[in-house]
C-alpha positions as CSV (number, residue, x, y, z in Angstrom):
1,X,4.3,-25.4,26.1
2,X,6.8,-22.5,26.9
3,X,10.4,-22.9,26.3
4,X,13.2,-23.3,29.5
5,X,15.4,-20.2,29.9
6,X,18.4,-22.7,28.4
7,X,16.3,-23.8,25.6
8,X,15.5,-19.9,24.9
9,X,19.1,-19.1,25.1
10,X,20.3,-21.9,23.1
11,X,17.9,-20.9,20.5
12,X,18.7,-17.1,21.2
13,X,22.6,-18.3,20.0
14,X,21.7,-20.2,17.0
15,X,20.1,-17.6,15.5
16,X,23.2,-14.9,15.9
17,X,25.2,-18.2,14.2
18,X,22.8,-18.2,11.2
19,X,21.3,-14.5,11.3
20,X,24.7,-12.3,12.5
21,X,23.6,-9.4,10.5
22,X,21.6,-7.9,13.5
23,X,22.6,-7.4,17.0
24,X,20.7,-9.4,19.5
25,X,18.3,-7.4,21.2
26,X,15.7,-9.3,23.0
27,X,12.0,-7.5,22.3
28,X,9.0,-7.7,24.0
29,X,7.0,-10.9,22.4
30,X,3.8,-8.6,21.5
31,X,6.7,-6.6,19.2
32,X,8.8,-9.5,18.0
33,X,6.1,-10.8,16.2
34,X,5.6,-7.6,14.4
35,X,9.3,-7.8,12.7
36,X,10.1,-4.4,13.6
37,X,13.7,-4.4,12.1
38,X,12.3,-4.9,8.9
39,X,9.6,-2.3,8.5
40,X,12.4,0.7,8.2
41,X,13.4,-0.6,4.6
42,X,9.7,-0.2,3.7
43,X,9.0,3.2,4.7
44,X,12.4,4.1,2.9
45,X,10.8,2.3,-0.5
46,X,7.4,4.1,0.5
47,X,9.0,7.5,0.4
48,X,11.0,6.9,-2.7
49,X,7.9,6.4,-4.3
50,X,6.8,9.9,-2.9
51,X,10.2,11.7,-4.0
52,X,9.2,10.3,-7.5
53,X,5.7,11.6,-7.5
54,X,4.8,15.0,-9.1
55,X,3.2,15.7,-5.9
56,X,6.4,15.9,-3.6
57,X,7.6,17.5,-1.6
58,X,3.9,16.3,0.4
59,X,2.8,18.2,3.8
60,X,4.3,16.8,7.1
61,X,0.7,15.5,8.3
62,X,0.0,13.4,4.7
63,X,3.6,12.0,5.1
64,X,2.8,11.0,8.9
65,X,-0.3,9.3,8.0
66,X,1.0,7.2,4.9
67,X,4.3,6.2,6.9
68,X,2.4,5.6,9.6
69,X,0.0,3.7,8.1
70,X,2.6,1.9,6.1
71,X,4.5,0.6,9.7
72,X,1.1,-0.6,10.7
73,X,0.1,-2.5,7.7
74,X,3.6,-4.2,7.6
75,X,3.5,-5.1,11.3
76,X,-0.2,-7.0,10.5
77,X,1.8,-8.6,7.6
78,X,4.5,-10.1,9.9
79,X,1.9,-11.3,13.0
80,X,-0.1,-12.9,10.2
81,X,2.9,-14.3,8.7
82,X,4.3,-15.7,12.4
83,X,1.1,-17.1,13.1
84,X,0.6,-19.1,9.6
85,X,4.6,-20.6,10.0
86,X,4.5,-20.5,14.0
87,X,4.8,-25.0,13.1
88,X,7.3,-24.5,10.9
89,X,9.1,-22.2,13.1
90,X,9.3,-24.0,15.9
91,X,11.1,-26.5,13.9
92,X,13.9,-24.9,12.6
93,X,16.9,-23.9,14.5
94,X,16.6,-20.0,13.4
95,X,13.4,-19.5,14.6
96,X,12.5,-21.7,17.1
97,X,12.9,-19.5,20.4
98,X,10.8,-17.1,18.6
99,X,7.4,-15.6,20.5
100,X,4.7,-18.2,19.1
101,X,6.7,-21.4,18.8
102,X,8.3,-20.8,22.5
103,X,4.8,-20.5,24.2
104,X,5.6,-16.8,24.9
105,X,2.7,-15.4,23.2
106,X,-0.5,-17.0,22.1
107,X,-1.9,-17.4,19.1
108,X,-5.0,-15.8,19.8
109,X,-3.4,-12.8,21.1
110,X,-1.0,-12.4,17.8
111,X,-4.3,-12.8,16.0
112,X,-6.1,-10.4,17.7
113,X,-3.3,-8.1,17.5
114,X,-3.2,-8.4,13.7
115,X,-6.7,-6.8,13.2
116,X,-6.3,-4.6,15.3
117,X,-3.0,-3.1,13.6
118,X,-4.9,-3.8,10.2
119,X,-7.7,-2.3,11.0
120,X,-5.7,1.1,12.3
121,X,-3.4,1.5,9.7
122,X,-6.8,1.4,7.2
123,X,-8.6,4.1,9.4
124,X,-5.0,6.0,9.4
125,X,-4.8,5.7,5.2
126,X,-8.3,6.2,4.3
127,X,-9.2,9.2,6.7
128,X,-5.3,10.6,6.4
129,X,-4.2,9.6,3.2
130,X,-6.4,8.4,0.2
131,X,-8.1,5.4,-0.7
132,X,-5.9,4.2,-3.4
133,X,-2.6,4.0,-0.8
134,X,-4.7,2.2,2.1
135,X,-6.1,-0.1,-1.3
136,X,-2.6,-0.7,-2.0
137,X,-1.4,-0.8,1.7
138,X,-3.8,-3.9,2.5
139,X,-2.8,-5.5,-1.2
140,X,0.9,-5.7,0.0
141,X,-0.4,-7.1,3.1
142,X,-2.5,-9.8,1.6
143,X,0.2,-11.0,-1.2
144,X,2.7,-11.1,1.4
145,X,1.0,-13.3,3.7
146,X,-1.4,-15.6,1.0
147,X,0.4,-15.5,-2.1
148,X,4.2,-15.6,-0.7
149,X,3.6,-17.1,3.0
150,X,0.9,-19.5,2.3
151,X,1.2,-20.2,-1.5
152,X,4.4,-20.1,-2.9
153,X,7.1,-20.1,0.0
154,X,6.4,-24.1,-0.1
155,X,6.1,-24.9,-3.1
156,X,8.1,-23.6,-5.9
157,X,11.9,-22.1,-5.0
158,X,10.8,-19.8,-7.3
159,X,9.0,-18.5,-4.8
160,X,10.8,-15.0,-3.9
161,X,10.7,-13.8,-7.6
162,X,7.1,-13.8,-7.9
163,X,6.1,-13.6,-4.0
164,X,8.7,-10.6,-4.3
165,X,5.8,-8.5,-5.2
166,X,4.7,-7.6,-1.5
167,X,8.2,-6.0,-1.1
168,X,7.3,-4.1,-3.9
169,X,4.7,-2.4,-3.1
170,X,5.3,0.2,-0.8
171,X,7.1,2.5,-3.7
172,X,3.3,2.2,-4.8
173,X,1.6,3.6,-1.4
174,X,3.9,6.2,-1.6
175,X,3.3,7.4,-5.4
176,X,-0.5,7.1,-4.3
177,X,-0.1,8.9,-1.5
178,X,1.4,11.7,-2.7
179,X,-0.2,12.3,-6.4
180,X,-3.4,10.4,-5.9
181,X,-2.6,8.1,-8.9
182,X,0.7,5.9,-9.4
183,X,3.0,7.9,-11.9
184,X,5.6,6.4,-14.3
185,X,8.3,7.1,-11.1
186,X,6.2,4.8,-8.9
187,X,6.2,1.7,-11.5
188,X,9.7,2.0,-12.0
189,X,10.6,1.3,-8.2
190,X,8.5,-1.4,-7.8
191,X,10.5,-2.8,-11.0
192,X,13.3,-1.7,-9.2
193,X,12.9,-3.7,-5.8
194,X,11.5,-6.5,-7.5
195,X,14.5,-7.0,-9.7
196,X,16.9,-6.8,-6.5
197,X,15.0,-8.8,-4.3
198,X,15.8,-12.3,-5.4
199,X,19.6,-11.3,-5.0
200,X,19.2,-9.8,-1.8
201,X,16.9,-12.5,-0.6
202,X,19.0,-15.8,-2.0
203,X,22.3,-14.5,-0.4
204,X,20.4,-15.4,2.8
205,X,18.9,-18.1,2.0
206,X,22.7,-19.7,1.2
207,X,23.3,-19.1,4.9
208,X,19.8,-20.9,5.7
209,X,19.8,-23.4,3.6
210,X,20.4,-26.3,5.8
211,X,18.1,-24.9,8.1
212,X,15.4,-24.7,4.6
213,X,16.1,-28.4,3.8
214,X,15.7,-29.5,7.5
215,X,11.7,-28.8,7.1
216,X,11.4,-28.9,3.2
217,X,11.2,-25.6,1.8
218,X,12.2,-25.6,-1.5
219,X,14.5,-22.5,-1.6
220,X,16.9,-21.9,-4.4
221,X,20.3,-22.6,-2.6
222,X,18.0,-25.7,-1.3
223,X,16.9,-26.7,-4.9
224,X,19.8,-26.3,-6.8
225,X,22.8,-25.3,-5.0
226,X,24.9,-22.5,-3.8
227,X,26.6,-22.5,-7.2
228,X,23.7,-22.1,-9.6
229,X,21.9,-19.5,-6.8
230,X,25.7,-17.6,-7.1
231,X,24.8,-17.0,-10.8
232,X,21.0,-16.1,-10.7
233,X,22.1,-13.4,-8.1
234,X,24.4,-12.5,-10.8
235,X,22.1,-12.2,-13.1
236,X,19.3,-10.0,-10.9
237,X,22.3,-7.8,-9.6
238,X,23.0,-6.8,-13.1
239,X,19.2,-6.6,-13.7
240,X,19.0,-4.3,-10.5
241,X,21.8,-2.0,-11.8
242,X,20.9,-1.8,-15.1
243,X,16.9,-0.8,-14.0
244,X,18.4,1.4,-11.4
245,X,19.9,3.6,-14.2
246,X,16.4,4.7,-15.9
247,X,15.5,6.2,-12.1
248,X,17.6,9.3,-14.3
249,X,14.7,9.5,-16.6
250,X,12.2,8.4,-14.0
251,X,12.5,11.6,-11.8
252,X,10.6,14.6,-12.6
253,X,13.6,16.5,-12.1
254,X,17.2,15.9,-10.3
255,X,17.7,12.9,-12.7
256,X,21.4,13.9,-13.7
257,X,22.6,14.0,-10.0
258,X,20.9,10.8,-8.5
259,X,22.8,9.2,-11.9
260,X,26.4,10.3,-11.0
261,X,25.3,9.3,-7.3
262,X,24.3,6.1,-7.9
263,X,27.2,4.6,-9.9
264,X,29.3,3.8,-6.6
265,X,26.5,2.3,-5.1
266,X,26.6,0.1,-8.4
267,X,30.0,-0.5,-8.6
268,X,29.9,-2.0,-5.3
269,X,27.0,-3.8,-5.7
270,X,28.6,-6.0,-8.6
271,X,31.7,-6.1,-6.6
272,X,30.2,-8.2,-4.4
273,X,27.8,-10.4,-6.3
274,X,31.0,-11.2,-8.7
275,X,32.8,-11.9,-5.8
276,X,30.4,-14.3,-4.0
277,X,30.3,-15.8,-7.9
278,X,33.7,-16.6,-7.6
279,X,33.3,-18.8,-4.2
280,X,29.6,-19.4,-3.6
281,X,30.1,-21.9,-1.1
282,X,31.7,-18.9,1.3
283,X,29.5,-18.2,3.6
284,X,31.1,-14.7,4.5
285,X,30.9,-13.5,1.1
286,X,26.8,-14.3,1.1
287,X,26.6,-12.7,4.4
288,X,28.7,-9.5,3.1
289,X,26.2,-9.4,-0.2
290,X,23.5,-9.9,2.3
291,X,24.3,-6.9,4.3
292,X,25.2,-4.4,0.9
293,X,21.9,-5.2,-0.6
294,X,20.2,-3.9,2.2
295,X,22.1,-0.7,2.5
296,X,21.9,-0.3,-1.6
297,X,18.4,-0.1,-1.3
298,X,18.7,2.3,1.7
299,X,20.9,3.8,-0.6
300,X,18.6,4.3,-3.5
301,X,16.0,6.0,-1.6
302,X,18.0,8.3,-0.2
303,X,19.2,9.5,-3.4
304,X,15.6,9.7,-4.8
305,X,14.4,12.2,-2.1
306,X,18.1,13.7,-2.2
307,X,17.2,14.3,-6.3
308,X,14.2,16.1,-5.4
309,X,15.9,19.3,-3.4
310,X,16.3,22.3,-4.9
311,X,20.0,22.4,-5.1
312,X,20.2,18.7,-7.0
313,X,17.3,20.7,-9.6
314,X,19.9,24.0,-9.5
315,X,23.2,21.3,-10.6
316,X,21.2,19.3,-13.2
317,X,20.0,23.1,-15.0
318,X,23.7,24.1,-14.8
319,X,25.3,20.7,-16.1
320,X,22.9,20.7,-19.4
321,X,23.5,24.0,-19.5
322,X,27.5,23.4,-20.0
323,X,26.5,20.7,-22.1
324,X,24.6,22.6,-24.4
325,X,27.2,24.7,-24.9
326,X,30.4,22.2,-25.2
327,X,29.4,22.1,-28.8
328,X,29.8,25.7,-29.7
329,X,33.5,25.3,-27.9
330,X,34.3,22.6,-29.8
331,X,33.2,24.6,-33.5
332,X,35.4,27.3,-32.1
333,X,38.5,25.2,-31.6
């Protein structure tokens, strides 16, 4: 049954209450379903997991491919994702005017739609890319939508930590892509976004969460409060700062600049998680963490391919140079 115009409206302005972090912007139903706001943070993960490979910087057509590949494997992800929750969906305030659960696309055509974006970013991998990033490419896909979507999401508000591992995997793809094998770098981000998604993830959930209690999923805020999520995030965002240090020793080269570089982002970070510790219950402060996480990670992957140019390599040879040589000032004093 497809949703009045009021009904879609009404829906349209619940979601900017709950969701404010993203101007409205009414899509096309065949593209709503595909979540393209979130597929940008991806590709950034997937090419930080390139800048840390031994084989960056990679030619223009191999990086074309594996992003491209990437935005199409993510897409699948999300129509499969719509599809399995399109009940849910339609029951909860922040998603109910969406594509499936309003009647303004059918299930069969999101179906169809997500093999045929599978299917294309697999040709796209294999014949542009290698077999071990399309491997990976459809294993994000599949964790995503049958161990997080369909397994844990109900069941356990536990569920982000482990189901966290889709996210995870794009720094993966792009390793893969760009060495042929996954390196030491391309562990270490997946660490790295699996550490800082439950943080990043729980700060909106405290917005949602009595829109997660209206249909029973058992999300932390949901479980066990906004004062005992406050303090896991606390605990991940000093997790996520402490792992995001080693990315020094994780780069082939350009270590020493990404490190000086990455302290504000740090500093910032804990800012905000202490402060959203101090009054979980304020619902500004969640949605202020919310919005930081995202560009932190952003953040992080810029640095990474920033690292990797030759003029970050030229300041990391001259700062251990002066290093090396404070010590013979010092003898001389």
């Amino acid at each position: 049954m497809v949703s009045s115009t009021p009904e879609l409206l009404q829906a349209d302005s619940k979601r900017e209450k709950f969701v404010p972090t993203r101007r409205l912007v009414k899509l096309p139903p065949w593209l709503e379903v595909a979540k393209p706001r979130l597929i940008p943070l991806l590709l950034a993960t997937t090419l930080g997991g390139m800048a840390l490979s031994e084989g960056w910087p990679v030619s223009s057509p191999r990086l074309a491919c594996t992003l491209g590949g990437g935005a199409l494997a993510a897409a699948a992800a999300a129509v499969l994702n719509c599809l399995w929750e399109q009940d849910l969906d339609g029951k909860m305030q922040r998603t109910s005017g969406r594509a499936l659960p309003s009647g303004r696309l059918s299930p069969t055509a999101a179906f169809a739609g997500a093999i045929a974006l599978t299917f294309a970013a697999s040709v796209l991998l294999v014949g542009g890319v290698n077999c071990l990033a399309a491997g990976l490419s459809l294993l994000g896909l599949c964790s995503y939508v049958l161990l997080y979507t369909a397994f844990l999401k109900p069941r356990t508000s536990k569920n982000i930590v482990i189901g966290g591992v889709a996210g995870a995997i794009p720094p993966l793809v792009g390793a893969a892509a760009a060495a042929g094998h996954i390196g030491l770098g391309g562990w270490w981000l997946f660490a790295l976004v699996m550490v800082w998604t439950p943080a990043h993830f729980w700060a909106l959930a405290m917005l949602l969460k009595d829109d997660y209690r209206s249909v029973g999923i058992p999300m932390l805020p949901v479980v066990k409060g906004s004062h005992y999520t406050a303090k896991a995030i606390l605990r991940y965002g000093w997790s996520t700062v402490l792992l995001s240090g080693l990315g020094i020793w994780a780069l082939p080269e350009g270590g020493l600049l990404y490190g000086l570089l990455i302290t504000p982002f740090n500093v910032r970070l804990l800012q905000m998680v202490y402060r959203l510790g101090a009054d979980p219950d304020d619902v500004r402060r969640a949605k202020e963490l919310f919005r930081w996480s995202i560009l932190y990670m952003f953040g992080i992957c810029l640095l990474l391919v920033m690292s990797r140019m030759p003029l970050a390599v030229h300041f990391d040879s001259q700062a251990f140079e002066l290093l090396r040589h404070i010590p013979n000032g010092w003898n001389i004093l």
